[in-house]
BAFI-3210 file (N, C-alpha, C; in Angstrom, 3 decimals, decimal comma, padded with zeros to 6 digits):
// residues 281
n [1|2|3|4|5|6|7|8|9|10|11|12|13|14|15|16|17|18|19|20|21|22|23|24|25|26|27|28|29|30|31|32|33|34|35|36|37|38|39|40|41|42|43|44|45|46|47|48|49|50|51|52|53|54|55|56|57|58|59|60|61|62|63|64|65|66|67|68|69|70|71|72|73|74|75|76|77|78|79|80|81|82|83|84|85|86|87|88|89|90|91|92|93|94|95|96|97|98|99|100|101|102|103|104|105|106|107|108|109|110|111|112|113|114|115|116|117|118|119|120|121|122|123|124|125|126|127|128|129|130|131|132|133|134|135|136|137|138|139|140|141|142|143|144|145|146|147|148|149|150|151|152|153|154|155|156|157|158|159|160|161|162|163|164|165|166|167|168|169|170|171|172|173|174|175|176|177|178|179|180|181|182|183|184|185|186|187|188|189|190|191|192|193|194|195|196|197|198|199|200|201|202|203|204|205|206|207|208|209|210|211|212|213|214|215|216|217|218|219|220|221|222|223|224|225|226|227|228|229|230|231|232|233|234|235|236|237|238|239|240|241|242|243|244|245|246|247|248|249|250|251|252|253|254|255|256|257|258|259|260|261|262|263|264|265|266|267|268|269|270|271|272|273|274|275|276|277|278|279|280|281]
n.u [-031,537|-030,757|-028,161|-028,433|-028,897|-026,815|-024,760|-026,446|-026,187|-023,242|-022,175|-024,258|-022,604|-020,261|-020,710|-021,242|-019,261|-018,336|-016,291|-013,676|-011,968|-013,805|-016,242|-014,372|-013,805|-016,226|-017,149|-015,936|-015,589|-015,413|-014,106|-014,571|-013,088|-012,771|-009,904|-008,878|-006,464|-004,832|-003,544|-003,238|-002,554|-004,051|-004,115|-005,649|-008,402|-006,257|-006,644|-006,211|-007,472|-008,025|-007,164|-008,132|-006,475|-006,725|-004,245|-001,608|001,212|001,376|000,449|002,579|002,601|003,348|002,775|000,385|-001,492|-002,881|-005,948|-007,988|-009,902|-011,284|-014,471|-013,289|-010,606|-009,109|-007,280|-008,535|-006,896|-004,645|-002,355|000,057|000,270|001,271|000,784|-001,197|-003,372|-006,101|-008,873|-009,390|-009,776|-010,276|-009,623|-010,972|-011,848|-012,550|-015,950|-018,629|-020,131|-019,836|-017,229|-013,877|-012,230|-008,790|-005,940|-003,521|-000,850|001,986|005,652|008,086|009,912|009,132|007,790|004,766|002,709|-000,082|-003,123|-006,158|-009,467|-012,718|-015,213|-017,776|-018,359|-019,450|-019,494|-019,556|-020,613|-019,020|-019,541|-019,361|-018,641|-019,197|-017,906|-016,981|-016,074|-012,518|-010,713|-007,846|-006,120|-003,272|-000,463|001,366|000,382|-002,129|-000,170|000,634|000,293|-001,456|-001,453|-002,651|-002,375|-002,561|-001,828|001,160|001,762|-000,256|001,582|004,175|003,074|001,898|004,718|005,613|003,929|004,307|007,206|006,926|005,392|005,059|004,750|005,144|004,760|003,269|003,055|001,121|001,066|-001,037|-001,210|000,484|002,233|004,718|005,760|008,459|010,806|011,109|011,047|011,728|012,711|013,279|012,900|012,875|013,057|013,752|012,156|009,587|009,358|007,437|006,792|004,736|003,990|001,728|-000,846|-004,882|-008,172|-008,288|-006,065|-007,135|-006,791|-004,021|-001,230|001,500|004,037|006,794|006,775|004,289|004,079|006,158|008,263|009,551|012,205|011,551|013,192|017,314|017,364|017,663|015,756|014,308|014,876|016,042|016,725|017,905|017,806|018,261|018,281|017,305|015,890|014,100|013,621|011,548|011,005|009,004|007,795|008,134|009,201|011,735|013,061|015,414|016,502|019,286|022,323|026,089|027,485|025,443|025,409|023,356|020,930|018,754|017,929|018,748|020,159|020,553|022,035|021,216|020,677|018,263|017,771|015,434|014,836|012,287|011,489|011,802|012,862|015,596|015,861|018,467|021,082|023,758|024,173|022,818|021,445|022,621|024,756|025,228|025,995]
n.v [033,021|033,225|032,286|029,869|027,697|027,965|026,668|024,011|023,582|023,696|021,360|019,119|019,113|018,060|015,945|014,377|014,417|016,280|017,007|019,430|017,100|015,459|016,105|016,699|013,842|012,852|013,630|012,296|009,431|005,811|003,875|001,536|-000,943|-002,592|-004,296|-005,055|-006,723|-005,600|-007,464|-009,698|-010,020|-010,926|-011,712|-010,666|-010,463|-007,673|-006,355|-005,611|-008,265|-008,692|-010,143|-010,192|-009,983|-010,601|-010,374|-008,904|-009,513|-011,057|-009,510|-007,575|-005,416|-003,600|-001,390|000,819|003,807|006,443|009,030|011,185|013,210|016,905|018,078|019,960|019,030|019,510|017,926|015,960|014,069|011,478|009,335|006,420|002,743|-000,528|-002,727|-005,527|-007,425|-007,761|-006,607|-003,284|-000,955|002,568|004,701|007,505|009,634|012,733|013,702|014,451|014,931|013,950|012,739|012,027|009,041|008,500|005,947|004,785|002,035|000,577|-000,379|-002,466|-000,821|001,751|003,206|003,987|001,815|001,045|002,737|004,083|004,932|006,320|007,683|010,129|009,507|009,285|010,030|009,238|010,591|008,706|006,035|002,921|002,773|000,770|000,985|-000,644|-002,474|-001,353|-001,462|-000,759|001,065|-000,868|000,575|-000,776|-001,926|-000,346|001,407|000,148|-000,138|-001,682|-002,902|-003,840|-005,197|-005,625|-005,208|-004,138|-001,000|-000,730|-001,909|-000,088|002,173|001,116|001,261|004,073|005,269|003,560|004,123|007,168|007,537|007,344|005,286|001,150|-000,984|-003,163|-004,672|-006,908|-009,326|-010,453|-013,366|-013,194|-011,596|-009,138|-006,497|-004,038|-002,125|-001,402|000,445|001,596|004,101|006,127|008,740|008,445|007,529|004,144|001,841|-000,787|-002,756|-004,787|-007,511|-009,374|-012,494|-014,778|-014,307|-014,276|-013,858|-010,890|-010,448|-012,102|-014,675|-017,102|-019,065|-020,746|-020,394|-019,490|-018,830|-018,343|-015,866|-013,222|-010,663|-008,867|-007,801|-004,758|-003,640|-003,280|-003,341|-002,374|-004,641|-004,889|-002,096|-000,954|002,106|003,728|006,758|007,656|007,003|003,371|000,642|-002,479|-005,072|-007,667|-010,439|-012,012|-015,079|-014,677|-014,724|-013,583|-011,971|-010,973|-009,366|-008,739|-007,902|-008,939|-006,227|-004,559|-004,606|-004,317|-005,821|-008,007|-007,874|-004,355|-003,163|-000,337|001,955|001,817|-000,762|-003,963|-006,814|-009,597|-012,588|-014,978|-017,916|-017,552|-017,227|-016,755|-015,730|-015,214|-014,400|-013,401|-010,877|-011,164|-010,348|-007,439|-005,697|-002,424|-000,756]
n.w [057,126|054,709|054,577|055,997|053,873|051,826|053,152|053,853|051,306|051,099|052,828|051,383|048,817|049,885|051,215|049,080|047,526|045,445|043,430|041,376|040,273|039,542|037,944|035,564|034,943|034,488|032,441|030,270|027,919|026,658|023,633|021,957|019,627|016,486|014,443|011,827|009,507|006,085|004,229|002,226|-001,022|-004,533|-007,949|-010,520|-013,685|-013,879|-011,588|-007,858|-005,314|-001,834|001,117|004,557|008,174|011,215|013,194|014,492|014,713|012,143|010,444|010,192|011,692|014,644|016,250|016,783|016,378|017,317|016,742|017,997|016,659|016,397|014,824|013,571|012,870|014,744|017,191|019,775|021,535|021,819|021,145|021,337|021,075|022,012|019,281|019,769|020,025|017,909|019,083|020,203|022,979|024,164|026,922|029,077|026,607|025,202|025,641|023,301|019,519|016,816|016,086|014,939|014,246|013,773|012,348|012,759|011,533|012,785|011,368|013,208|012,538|012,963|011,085|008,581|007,887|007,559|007,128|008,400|009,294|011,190|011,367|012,015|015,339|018,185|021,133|024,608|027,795|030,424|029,276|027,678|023,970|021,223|018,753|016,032|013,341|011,957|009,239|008,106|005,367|003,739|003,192|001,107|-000,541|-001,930|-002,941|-005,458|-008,933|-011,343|-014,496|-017,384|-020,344|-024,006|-026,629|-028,701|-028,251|-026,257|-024,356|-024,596|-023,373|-020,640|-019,774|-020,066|-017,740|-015,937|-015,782|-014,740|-012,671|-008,920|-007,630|-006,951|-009,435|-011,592|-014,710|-016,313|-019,380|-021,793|-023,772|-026,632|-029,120|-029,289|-030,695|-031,154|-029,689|-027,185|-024,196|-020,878|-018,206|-015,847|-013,226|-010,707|-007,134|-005,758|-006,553|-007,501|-010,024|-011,983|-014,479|-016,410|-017,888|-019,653|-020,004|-020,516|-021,331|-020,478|-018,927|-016,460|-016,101|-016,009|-017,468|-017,644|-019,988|-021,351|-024,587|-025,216|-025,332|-026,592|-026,751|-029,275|-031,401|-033,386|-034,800|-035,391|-032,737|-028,991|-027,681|-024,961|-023,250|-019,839|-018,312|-015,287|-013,545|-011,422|-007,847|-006,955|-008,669|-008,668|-010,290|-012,033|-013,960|-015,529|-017,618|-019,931|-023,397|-025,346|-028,418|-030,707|-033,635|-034,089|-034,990|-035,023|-035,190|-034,365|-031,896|-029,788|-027,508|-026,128|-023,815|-021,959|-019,791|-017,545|-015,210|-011,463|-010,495|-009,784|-010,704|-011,228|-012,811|-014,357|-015,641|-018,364|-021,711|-023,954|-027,078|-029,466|-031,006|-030,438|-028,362|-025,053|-022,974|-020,871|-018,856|-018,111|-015,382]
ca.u [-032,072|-029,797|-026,676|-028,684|-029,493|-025,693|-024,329|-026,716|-025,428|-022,052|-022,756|-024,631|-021,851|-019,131|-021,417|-021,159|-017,883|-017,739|-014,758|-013,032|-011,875|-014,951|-016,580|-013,678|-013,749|-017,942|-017,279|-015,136|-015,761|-014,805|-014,361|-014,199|-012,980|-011,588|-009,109|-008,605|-005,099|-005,017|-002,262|-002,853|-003,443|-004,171|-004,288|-007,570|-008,097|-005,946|-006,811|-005,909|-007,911|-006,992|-007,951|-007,592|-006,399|-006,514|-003,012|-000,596|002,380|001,054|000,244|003,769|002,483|003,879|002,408|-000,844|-001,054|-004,132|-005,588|-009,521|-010,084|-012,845|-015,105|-012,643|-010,008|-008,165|-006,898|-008,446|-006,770|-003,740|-002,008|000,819|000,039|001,965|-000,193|-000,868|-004,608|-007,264|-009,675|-008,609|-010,464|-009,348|-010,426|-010,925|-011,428|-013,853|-017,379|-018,995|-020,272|-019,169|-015,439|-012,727|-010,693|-007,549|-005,168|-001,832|-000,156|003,263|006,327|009,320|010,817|008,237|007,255|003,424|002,344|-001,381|-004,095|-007,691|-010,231|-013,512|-016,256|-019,343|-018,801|-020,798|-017,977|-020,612|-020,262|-019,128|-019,975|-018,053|-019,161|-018,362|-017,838|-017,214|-014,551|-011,908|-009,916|-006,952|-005,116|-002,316|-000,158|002,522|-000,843|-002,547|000,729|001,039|-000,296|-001,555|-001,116|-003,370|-001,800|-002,526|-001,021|002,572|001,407|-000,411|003,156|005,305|002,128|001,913|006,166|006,056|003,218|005,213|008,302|006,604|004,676|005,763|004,389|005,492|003,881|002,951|002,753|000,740|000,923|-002,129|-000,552|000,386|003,681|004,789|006,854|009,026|012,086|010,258|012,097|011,404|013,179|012,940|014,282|011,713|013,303|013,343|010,922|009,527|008,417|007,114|006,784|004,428|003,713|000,708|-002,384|-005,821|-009,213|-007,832|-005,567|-008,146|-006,167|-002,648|-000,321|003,137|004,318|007,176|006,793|003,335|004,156|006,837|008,838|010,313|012,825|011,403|014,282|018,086|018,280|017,342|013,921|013,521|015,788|015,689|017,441|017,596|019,368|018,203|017,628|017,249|015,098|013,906|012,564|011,169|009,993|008,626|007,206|008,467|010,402|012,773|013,795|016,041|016,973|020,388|023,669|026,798|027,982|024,780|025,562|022,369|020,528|017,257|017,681|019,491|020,044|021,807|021,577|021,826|018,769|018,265|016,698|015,072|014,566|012,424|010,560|012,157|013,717|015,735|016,280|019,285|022,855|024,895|024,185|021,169|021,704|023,816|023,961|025,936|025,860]
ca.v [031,968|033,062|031,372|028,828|027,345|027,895|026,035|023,315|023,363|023,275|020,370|018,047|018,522|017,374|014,492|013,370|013,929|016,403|017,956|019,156|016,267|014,262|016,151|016,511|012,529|012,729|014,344|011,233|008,335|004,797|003,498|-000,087|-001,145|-003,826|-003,904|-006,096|-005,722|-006,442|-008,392|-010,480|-009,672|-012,035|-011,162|-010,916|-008,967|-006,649|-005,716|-006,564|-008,272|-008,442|-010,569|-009,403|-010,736|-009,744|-010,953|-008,143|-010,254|-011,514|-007,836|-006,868|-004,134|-003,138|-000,541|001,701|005,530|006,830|010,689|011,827|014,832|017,315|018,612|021,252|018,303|019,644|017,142|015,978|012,717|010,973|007,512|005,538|002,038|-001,671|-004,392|-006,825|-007,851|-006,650|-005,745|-002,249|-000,034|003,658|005,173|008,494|010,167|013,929|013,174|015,041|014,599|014,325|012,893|011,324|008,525|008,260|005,010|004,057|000,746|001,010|-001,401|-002,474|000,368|003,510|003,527|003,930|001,382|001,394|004,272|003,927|006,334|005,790|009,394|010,222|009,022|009,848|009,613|009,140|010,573|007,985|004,927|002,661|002,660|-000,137|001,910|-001,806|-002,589|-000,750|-001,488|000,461|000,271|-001,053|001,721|-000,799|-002,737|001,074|002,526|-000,698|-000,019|-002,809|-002,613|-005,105|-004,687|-006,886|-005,052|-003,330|000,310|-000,543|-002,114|001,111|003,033|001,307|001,266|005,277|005,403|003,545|005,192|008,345|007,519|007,811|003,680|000,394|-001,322|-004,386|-005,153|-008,007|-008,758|-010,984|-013,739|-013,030|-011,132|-007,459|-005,973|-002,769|-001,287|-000,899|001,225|002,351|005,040|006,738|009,415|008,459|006,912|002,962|001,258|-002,184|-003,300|-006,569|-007,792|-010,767|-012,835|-015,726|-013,668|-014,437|-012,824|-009,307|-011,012|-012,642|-016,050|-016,976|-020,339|-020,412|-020,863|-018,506|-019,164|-017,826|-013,971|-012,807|-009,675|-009,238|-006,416|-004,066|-003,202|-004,122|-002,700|-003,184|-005,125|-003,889|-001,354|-000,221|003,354|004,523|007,404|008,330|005,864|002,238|-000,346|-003,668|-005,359|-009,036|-010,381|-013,388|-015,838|-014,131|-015,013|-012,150|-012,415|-009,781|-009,326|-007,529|-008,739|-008,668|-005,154|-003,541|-004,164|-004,398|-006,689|-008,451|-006,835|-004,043|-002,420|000,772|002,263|001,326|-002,206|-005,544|-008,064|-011,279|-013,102|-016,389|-018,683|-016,786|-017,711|-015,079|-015,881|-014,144|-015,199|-012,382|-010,213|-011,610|-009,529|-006,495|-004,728|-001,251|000,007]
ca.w [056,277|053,107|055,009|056,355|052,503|051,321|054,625|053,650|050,213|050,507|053,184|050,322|047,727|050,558|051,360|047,463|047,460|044,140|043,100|040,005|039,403|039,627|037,085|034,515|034,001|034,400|030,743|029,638|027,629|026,127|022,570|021,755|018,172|016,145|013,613|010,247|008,829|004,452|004,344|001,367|-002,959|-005,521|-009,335|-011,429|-014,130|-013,820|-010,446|-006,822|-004,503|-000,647|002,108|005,903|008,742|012,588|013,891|014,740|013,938|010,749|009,732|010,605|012,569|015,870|017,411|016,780|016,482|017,218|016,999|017,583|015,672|016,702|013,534|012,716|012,953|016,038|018,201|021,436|022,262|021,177|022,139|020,514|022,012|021,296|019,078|020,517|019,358|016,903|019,734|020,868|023,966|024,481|027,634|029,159|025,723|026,067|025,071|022,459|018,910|015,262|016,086|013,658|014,716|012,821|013,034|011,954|012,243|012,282|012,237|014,131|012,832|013,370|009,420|008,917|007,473|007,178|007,539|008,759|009,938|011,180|011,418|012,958|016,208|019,133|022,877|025,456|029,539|031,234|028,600|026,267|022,513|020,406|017,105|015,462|012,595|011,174|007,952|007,774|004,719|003,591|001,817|000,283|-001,504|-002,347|-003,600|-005,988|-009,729|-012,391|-015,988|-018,489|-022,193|-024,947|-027,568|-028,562|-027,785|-024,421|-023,435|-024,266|-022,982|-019,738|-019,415|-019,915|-017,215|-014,826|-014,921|-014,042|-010,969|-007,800|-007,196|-007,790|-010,720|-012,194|-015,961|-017,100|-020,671|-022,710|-024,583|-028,048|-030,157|-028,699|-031,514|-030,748|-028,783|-025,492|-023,375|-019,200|-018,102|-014,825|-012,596|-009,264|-006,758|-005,129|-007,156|-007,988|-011,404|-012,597|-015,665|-016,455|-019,388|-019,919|-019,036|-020,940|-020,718|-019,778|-017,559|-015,632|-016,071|-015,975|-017,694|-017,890|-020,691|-022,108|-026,447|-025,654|-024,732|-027,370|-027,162|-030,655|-031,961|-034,704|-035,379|-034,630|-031,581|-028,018|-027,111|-023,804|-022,212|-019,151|-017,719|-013,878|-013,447|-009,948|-007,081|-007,275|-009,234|-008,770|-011,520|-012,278|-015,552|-015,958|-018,298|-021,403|-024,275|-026,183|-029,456|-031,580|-035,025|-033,841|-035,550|-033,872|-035,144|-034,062|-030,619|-029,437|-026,889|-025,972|-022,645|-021,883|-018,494|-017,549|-013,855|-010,105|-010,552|-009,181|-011,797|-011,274|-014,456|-013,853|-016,457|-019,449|-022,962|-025,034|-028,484|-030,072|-031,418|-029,898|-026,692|-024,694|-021,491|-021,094|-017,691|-017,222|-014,076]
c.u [-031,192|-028,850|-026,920|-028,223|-028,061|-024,885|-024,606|-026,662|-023,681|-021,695|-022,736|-023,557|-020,443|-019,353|-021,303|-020,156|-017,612|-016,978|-014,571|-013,075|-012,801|-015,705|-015,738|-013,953|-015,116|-017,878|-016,460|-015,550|-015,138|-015,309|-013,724|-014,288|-012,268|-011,056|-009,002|-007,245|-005,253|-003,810|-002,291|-003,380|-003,066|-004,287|-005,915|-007,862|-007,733|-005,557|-006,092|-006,930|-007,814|-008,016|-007,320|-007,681|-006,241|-005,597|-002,045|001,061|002,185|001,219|001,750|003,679|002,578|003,479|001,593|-001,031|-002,414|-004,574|-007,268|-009,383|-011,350|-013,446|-013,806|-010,707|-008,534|-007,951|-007,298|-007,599|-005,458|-002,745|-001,060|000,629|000,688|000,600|-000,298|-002,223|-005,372|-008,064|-008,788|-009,395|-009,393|-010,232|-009,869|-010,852|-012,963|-014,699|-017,718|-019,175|-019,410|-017,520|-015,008|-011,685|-009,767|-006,814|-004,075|-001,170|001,095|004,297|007,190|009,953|010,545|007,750|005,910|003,344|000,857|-001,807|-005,260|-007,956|-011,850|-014,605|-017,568|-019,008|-018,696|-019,809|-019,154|-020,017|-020,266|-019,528|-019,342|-018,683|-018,182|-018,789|-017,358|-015,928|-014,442|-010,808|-009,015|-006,449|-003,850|-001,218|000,883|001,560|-001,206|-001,176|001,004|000,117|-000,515|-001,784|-001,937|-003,198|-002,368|-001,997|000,750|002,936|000,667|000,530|003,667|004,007|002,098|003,832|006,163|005,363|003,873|006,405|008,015|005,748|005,511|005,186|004,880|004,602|004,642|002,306|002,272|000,212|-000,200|-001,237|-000,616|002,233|003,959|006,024|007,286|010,497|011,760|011,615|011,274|012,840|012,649|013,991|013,652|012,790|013,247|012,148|010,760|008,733|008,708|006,438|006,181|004,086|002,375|-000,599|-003,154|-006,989|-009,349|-007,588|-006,343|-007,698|-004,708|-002,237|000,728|003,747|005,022|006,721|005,862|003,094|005,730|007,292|010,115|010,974|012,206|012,677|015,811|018,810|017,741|015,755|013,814|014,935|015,677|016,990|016,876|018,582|018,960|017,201|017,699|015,987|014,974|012,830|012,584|010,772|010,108|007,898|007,137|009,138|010,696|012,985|014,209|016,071|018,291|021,674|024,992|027,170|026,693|024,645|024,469|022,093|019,039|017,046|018,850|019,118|020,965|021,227|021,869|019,887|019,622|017,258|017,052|014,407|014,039|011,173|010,341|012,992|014,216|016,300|016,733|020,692|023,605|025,275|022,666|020,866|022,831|023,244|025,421|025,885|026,311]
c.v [031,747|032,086|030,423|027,453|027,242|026,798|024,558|022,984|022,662|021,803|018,917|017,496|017,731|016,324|013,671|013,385|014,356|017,561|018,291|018,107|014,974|014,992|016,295|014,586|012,209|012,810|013,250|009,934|007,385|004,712|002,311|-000,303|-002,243|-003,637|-005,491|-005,239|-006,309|-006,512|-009,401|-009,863|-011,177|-011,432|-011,406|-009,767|-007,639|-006,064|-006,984|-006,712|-008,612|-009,240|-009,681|-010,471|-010,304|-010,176|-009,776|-008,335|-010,191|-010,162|-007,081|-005,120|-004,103|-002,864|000,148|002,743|005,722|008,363|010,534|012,776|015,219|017,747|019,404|020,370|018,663|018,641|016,909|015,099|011,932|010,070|006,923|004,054|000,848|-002,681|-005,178|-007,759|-007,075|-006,069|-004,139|-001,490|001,182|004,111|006,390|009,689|011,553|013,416|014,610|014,266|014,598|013,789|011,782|010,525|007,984|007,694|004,691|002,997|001,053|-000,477|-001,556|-001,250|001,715|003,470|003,286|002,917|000,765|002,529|003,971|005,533|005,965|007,355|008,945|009,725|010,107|009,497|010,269|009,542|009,009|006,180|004,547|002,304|001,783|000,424|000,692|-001,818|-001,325|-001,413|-001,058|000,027|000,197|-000,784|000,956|-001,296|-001,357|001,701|001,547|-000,322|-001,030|-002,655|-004,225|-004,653|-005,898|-006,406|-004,307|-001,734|000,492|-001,063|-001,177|002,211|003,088|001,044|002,856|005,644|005,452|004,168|006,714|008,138|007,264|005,835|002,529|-000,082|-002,402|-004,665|-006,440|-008,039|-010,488|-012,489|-013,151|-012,500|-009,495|-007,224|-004,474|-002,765|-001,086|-000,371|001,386|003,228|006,023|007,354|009,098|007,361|005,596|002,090|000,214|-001,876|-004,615|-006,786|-009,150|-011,335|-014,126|-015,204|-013,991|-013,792|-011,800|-009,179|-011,398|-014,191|-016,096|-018,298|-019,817|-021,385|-019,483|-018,167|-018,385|-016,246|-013,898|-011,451|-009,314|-007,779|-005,893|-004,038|-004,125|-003,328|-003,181|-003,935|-004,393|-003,343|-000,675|001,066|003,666|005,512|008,054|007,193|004,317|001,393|-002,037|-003,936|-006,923|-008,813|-012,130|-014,127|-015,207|-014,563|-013,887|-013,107|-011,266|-009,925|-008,458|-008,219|-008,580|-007,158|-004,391|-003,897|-004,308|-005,850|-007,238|-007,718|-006,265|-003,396|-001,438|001,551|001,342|000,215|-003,304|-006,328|-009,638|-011,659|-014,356|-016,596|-017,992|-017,376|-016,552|-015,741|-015,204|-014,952|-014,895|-012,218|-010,179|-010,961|-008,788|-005,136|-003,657|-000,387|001,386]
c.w [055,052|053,674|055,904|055,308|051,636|052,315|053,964|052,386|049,861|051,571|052,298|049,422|048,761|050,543|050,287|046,849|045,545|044,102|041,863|039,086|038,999|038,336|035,765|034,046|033,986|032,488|029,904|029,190|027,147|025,146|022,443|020,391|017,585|014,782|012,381|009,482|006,817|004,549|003,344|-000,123|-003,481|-007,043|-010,094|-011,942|-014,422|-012,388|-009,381|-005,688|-003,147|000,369|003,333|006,895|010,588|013,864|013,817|013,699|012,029|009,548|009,815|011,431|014,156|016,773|016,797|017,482|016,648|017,712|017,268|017,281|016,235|015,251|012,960|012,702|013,136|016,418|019,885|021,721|021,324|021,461|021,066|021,938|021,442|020,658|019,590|020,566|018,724|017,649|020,291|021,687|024,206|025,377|027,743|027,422|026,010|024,830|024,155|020,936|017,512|015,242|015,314|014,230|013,733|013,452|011,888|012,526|012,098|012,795|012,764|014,234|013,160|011,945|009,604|007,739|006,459|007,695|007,345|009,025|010,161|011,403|012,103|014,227|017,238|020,456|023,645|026,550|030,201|030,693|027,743|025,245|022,026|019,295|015,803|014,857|011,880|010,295|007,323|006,424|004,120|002,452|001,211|-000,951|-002,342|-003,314|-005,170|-007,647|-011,296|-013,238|-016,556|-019,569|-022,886|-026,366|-027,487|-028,095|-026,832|-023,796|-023,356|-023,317|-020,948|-018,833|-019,400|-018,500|-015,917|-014,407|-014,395|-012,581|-010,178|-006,427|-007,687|-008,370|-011,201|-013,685|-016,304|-018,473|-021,033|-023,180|-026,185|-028,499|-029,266|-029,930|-031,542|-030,047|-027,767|-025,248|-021,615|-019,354|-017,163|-014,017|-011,256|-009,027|-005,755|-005,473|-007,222|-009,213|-011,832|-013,780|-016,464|-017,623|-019,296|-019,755|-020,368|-020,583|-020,245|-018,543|-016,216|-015,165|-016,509|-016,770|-017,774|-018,647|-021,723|-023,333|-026,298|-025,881|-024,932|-027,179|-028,583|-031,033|-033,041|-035,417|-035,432|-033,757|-030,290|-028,217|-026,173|-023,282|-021,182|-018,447|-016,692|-013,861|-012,087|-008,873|-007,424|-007,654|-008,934|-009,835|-011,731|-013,460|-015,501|-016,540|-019,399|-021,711|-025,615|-027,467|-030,421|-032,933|-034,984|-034,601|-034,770|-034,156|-034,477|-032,561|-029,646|-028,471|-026,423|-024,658|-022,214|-020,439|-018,232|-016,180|-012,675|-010,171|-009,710|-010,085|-011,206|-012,155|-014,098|-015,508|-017,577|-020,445|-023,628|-025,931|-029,159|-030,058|-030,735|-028,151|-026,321|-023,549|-021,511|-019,996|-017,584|-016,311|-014,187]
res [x|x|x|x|x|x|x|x|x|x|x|x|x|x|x|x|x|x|x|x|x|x|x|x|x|x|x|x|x|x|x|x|x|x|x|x|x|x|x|x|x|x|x|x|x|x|x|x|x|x|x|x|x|x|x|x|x|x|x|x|x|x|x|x|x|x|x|x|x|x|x|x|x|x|x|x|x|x|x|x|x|x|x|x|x|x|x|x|x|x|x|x|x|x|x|x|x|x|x|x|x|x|x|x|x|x|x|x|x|x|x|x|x|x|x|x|x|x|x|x|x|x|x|x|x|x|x|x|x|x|x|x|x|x|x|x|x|x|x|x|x|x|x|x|x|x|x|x|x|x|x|x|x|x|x|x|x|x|x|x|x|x|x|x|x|x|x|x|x|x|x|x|x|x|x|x|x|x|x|x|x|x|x|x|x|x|x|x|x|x|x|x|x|x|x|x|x|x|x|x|x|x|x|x|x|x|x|x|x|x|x|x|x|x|x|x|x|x|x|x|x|x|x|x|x|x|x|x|x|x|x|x|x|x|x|x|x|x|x|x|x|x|x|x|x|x|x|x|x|x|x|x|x|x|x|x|x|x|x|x|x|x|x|x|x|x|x|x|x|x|x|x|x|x|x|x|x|x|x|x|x]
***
């Protein structure tokens, strides 16, 4: 009777045809997700605000990295796949609770570009979960830092600030007078800094109109100088107007530059007799 009952066991499971590998992908599920890339800022107050957009191209992103993490944020599952729309489905991923999906866009060239992550989710036997949108974001926007001054000591304040971080940065100045020697001065390398002038309401509003946003020498020496001595700078300034008190022996300039830069100067006046720009590489 015992080896009747085993007989007719191993029988049934032939008949249903289960194997190994029938229950390894029993334990497997689908995740269905969609993606929003931030791909645009605007200015306001200070801050930046970002629309999104769910075009690959548009987003300059490539190709999509993707990891699930278990709780103890091991690695089950892991996929480099080409963009090619915001919807995204990953199959065969192991079921279980509590898991972490982590995403990177990346572009033409392999560089990560953005970083998402979405938690809690639930990878069903055999079922596809739509775990909904994700938002990755976009580390050149995130790494970017905005400055609102309205006087002469939140300008040198937020110029010492910037040359120490490890982000590019954006100065917007109030209208009114800035009187000093400003200086930057940085050893971090490949940076952007921008430099804006017409702002109102704690830069909440913009005109352009140099006369209105003054950088004026205390002294007679530089207005603004900037020093790189490691790496390269890009720097804009716009909608300011310089003005010195330097004579010709004191040598001095409304803007001075010294280091490996790239300046773009737009919708600017410098008022000075002498030396109005003075770049040593």
């Amino acid at each position: 009777m015992k080896y009747s009952i085993f007989f007719i066991l191993i029988f049934i499971l032939a008949f249903l045809g289960c194997s190994k590998e029938d229950v390894i992908i029993s334990n497997l599920g689908t995740i269905q997700f969609k993606i929003k890339w931030q791909i645009d800022i605007s200015e306001g107050g200070g801050k930046l605000t970002s629309a999104y957009h769910d075009d690959c191209k548009s987003a300059g992103v490539s190709s999509i990295y993707v990891q699930l993490l278990e709780y103890d944020n091991s690695v089950l599952f892991e996929k480099l796949f080409p963009c090619s729309s915001f919807l995204e489905v990953i199959e065969n991923i192991p079921n279980g609770q509590n898991r972490k999906l982590m995403i990177e866009g990346k572009d033409a060239s392999g560089k990560t570009i953005y970083k998402g992550e979405k938690n809690n989710i639930a990878v069903l036997s055999g079922k596809e979960l739509n775990i909904g949108e994700i938002i990755p974001e976009n580390l050149k926007i995130t790494m970017k830092e905005v400055f609102c001054v309205a006087t002469s000591n939140e300008l040198q304040d937020a110029l010492d600030k910037a040359s120490k971080n490890t982000k590019d940065n954006e100065i917007l100045l109030n209208i009114g007078k800035y009187e000093g020697n400003f200086s930057y001065n940085s050893d971090i390398e490949d940076k952007i800094l921008s430099i804006k002038g017409g702002y109102i309401d704690n830069c909440s509003k913009r005109g352009i109109n140099p006369s209105k946003t003054t950088l004026i020498s205390k002294n007679k020496k530089d207005v603004f100088s900037v020093t790189i001595n490691k790496g390269k700078l890009y720097i804009h300034i716009d909608n300011l107007a310089f003005q010195n008190k330097i004579s010709y022996e004191s040598k001095g300039s409304s803007l001075n530059f010294n280091g490996d830069l790239k300046a773009t100067i737009s919708n600017t006046t410098i008022n000075d007799k002498y030396c109005s720009i003075n770049y040593d590489k």
